[in-house]
C-alpha positions in Angstrom: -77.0 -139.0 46.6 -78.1 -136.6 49.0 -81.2 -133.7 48.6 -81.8 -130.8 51.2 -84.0 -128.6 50.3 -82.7 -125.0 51.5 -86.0 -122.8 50.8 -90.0 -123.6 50.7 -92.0 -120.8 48.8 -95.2 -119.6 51.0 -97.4 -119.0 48.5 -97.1 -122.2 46.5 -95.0 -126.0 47.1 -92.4 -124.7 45.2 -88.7 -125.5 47.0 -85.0 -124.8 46.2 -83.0 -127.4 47.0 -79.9 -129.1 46.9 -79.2 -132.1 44.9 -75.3 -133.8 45.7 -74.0 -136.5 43.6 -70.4 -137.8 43.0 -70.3 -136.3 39.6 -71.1 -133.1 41.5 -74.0 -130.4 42.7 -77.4 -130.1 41.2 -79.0 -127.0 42.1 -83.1 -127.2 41.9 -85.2 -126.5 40.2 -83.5 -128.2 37.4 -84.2 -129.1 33.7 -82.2 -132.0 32.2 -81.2 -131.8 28.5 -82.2 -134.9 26.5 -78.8 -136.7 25.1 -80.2 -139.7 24.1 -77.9 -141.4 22.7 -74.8 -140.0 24.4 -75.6 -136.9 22.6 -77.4 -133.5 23.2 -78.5 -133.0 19.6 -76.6 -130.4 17.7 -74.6 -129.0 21.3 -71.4 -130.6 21.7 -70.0 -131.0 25.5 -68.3 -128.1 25.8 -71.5 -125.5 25.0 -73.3 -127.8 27.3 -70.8 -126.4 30.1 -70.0 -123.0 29.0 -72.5 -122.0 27.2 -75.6 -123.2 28.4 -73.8 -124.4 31.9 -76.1 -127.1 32.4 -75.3 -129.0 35.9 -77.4 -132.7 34.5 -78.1 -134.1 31.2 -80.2 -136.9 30.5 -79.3 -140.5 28.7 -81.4 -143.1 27.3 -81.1 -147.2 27.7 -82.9 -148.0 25.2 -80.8 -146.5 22.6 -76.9 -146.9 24.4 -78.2 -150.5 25.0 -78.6 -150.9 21.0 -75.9 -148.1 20.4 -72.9 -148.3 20.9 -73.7 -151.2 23.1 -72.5 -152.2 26.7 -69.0 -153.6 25.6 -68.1 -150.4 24.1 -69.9 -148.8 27.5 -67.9 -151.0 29.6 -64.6 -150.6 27.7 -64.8 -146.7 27.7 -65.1 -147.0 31.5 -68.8 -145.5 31.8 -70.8 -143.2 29.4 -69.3 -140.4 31.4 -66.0 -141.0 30.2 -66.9 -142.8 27.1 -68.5 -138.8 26.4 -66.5 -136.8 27.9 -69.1 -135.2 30.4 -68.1 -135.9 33.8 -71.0 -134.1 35.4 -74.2 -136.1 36.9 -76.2 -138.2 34.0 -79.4 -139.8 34.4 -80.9 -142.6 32.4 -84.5 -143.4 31.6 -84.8 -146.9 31.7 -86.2 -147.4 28.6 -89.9 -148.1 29.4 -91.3 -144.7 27.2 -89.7 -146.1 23.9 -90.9 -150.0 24.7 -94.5 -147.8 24.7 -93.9 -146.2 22.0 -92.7 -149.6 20.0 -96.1 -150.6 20.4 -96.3 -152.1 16.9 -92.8 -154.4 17.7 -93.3 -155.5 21.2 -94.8 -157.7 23.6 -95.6 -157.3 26.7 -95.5 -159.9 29.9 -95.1 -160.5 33.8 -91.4 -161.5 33.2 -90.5 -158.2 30.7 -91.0 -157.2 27.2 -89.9 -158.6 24.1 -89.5 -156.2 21.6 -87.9 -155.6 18.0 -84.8 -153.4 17.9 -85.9 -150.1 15.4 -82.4 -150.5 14.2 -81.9 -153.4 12.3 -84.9 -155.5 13.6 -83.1 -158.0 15.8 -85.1 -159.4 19.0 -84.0 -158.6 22.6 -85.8 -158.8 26.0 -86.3 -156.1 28.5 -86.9 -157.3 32.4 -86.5 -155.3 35.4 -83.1 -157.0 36.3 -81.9 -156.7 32.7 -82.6 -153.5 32.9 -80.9 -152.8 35.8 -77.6 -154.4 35.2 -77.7 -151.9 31.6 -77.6 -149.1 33.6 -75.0 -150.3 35.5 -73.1 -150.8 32.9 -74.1 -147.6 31.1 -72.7 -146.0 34.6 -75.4 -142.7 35.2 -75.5 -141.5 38.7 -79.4 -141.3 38.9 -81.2 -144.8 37.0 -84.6 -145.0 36.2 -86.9 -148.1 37.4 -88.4 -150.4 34.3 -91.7 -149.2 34.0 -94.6 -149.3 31.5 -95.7 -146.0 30.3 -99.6 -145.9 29.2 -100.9 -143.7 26.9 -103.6 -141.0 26.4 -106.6 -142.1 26.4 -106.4 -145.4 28.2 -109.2 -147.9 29.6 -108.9 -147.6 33.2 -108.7 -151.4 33.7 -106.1 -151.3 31.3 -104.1 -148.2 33.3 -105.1 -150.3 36.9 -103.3 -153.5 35.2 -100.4 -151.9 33.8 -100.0 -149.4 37.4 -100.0 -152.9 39.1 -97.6 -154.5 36.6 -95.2 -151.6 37.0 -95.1 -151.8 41.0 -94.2 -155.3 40.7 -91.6 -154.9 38.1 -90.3 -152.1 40.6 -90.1 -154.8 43.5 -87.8 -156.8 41.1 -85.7 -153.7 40.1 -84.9 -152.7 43.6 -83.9 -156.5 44.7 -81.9 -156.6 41.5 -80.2 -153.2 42.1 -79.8 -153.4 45.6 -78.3 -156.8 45.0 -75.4 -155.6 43.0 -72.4 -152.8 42.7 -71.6 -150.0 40.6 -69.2 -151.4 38.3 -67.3 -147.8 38.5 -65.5 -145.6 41.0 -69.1 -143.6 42.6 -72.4 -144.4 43.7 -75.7 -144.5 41.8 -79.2 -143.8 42.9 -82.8 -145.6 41.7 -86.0 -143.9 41.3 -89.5 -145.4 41.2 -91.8 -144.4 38.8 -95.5 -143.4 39.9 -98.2 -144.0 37.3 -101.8 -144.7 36.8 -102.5 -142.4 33.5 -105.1 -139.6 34.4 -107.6 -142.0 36.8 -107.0 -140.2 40.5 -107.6 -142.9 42.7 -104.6 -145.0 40.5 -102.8 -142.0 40.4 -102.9 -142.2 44.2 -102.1 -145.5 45.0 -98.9 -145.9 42.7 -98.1 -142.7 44.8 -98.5 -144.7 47.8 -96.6 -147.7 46.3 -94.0 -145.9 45.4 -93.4 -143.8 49.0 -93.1 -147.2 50.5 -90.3 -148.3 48.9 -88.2 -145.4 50.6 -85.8 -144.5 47.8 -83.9 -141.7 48.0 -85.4 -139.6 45.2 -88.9 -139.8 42.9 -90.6 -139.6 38.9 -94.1 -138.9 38.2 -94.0 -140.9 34.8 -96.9 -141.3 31.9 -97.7 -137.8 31.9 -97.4 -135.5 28.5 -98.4 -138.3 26.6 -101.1 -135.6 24.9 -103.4 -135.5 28.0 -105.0 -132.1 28.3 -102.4 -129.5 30.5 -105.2 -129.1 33.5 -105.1 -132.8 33.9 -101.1 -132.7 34.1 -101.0 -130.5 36.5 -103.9 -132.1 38.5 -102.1 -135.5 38.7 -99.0 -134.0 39.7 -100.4 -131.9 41.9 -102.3 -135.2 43.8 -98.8 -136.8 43.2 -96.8 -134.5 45.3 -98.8 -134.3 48.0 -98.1 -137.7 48.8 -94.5 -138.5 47.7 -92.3 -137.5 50.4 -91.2 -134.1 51.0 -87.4 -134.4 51.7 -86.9 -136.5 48.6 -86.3 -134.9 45.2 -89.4 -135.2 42.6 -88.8 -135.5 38.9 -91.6 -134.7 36.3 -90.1 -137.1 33.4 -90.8 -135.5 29.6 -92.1 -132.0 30.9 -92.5 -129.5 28.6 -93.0 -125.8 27.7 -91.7 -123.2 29.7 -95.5 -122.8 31.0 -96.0 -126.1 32.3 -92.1 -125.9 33.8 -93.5 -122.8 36.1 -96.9 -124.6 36.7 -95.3 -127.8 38.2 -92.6 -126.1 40.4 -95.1 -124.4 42.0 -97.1 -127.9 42.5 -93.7 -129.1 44.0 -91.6 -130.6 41.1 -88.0 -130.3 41.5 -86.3 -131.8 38.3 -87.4 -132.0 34.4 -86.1 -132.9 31.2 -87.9 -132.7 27.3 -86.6 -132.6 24.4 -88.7 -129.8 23.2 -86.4 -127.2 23.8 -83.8 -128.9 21.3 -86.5 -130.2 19.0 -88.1 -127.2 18.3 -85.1 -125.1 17.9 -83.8 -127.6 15.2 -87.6 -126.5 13.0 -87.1 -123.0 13.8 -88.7 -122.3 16.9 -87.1 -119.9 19.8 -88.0 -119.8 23.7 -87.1 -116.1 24.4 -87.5 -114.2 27.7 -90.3 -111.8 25.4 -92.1 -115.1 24.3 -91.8 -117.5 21.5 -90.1 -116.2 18.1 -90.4 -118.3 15.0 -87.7 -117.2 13.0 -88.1 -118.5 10.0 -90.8 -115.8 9.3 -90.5 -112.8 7.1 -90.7 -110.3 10.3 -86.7 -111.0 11.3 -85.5 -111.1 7.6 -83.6 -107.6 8.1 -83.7 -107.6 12.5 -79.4 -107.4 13.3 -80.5 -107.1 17.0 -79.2 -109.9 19.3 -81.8 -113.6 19.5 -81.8 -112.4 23.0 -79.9 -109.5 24.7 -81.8 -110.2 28.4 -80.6 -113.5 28.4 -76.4 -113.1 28.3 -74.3 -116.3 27.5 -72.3 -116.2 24.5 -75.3 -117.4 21.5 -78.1 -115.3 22.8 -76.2 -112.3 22.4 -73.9 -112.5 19.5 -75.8 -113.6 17.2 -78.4 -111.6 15.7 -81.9 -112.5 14.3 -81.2 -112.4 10.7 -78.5 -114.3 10.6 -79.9 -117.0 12.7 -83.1 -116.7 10.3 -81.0 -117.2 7.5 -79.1 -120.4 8.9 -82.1 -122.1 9.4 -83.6 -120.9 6.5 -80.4 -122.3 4.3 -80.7 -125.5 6.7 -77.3 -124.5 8.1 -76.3 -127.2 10.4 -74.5 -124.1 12.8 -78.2 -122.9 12.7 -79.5 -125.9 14.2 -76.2 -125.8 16.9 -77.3 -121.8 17.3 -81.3 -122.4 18.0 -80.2 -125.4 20.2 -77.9 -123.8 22.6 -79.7 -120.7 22.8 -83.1 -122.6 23.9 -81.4 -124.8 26.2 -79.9 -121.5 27.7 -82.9 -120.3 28.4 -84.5 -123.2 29.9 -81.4 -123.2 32.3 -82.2 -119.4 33.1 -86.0 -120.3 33.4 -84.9 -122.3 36.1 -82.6 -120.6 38.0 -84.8 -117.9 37.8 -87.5 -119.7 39.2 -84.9 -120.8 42.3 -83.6 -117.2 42.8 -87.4 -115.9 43.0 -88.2 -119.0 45.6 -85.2 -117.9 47.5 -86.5 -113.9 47.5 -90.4 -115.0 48.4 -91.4 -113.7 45.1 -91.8 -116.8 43.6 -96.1 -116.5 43.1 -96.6 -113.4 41.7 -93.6 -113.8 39.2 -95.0 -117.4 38.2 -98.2 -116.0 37.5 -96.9 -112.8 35.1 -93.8 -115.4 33.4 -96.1 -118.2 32.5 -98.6 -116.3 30.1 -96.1 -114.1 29.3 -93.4 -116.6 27.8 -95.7 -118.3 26.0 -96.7 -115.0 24.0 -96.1 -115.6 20.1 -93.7 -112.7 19.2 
């Protein structure tokens, strides 16, 4: 994997940059739609390329490790092939569902022991396992086994798990450094910094993880329901110390709001599932601000979800009969909501890189982020 970042805004950290991987080019800024399990919920592959056009999606090992499980991975060739999207993948190793297991699972210096939501069954998670998963699973960019604290957390709790996290990193890199991809291209690991909202462990994980020289970043354990000022402060401490010439990835960031807050502190990738989740109850990301269209107000409106944003959903389908999809609990409505959202995430993005590349970047950051927000 290779980054070069091609423009630095003046008025801000934001950057646009280059990300190259053997599944091909990842222009940033750049959002990631979630597909857990293999799957972008409700968007099958090809909307994901022509409709929405999105250039990285996101996988999880948690759930391909449970389902379908590494011999049907391996079998298939990759989760690229085994999907049918032969674009760049990431994983997230897993570490933000062991947190949120926190009922079923044990953790310790060696990994975590935890019970499968499934069907119950036991199985271990350890840096090495963990890496050879994601191996197997194939993506181009793989995440480091991490623990993920919440919100609010003890500081000598965050200090101890910040600590346990930079030595399970030490055993992820020896582990993946010490072994091949088991397919025909290269994959990439990124460190995770954490150290919950406390700045001084914010910092050193920062440090920590600079040291190990990888060739690309996460900011991890953030938009676990901390307030949005203390986000952006810990990313912004964050990104002043992670390298400059190395990607940085925000993981499980957010509105469209905290998306323009955070490039402009110097983040250059994303993913959430927001965009998908919310569109599935209902809830639209427009370039006029946030339409809920389940309510009475778009009953009888035939204009498009979104004539300003082009692409094939936004504009062909009107309000009403989008309202009356979900409204019927239409599963096309859910496909509709979905695409169109992700759409506009993408646009939010390459909007943000076009306006980094003009020098306007600042004074359209500061209009967008209020105004998207704006209930409609």
């Amino acid at each position: 994997m290779i980054f070069s970042i091609e423009t630095q805004d003046t008025r801000s950290k934001a950057r646009a940059g280059l990300l190259r991987t053997d599944h091909g080019d990842v222009p940033t800024p750049i959002f990631m739609p979630v597909g857990t399990a293999g799957s972008v919920k409700a968007v099958g592959q090809r909307e994901l390329q022509h409709d929405v056009r999105a250039r990285i999606i996101l996988g999880n090992t948690y759930h391909l490790y449970l389902r379908p499980g590494l011999a049907v991975l391996e079998k298939a060739g990759g989760l690229h092939r085994f999907t049918g999207w032969h674009h760049p993948i990431l994983t997230d190793s897993g570490g933000y569902q062991v947190y949120s297991l926190s009922g079923t699972r044990k953790i310790r210096e060696e990994g975590v022991t935890f019970r499968s939501h499934v069907d119950g069954s036991k199985h271990v998670f350890a840096p090495e396992t963990v890496m050879d998963i994601q191996r197997s699973i194939g993506a181009d960019i793989v995440m480091a086994f991490d623990e993920c604290t919440p919100y609010p957390c003890e500081y000598g709790y965050a200090r101890d798990s910040a600590d346990l996290t930079h030595r399970w990193l030490r055993r992820c890199c020896d582990r993946f450094d010490g072994t091949e991809s088991r397919y025909d291209y290269q994959q990439t690991l990124f460190p995770i910094v954490q150290g919950s909202t406390y700045p001084d462990l914010r910092r050193q994980s920062a440090e920590v993880v600079a040291g190990f020289g990888r060739a690309g970043n996460a900011i991890g354990g953030l938009s676990v329901g901390e307030p949005a000022e203390e986000m952006y402060a810990m990313t912004e401490l964050v990104c002043g110390i992670l390298p400059a010439d190395k990607p940085r990835y925000l993981m499980g960031v957010g509105t469209p709001a905290n998306l323009l807050e955070c490039i402009a502190l110097g983040v250059d990738m994303f993913d959430c599932v927001l965009p998908t989740r919310n569109a599935r109850n209902g809830m639209l990301f427009t370039t006029q601000g946030i339409i809920n269209i389940k309510n009475e107000r778009w009953k009888e409106d035939l204009s498009p979800i979104d004539e300003e944003l082009g692409g094939h959903v936004s504009t062909f389908y009107s309000k009403a009969y989008l309202r009356h999809l979900i409204r019927c609990e239409e599963m096309l409505g859910a496909q509709i909501a979905s695409v169109h959202n992700l759409t506009f995430y993408r646009w939010l993005v390459e909007e943000a890189r076009q306006k980094i590349t003009e020098g306007t970047f600042y004074a359209w950051k500061s209009i967008m982020a209020n105004k998207l927000m704006t209930r409609l």
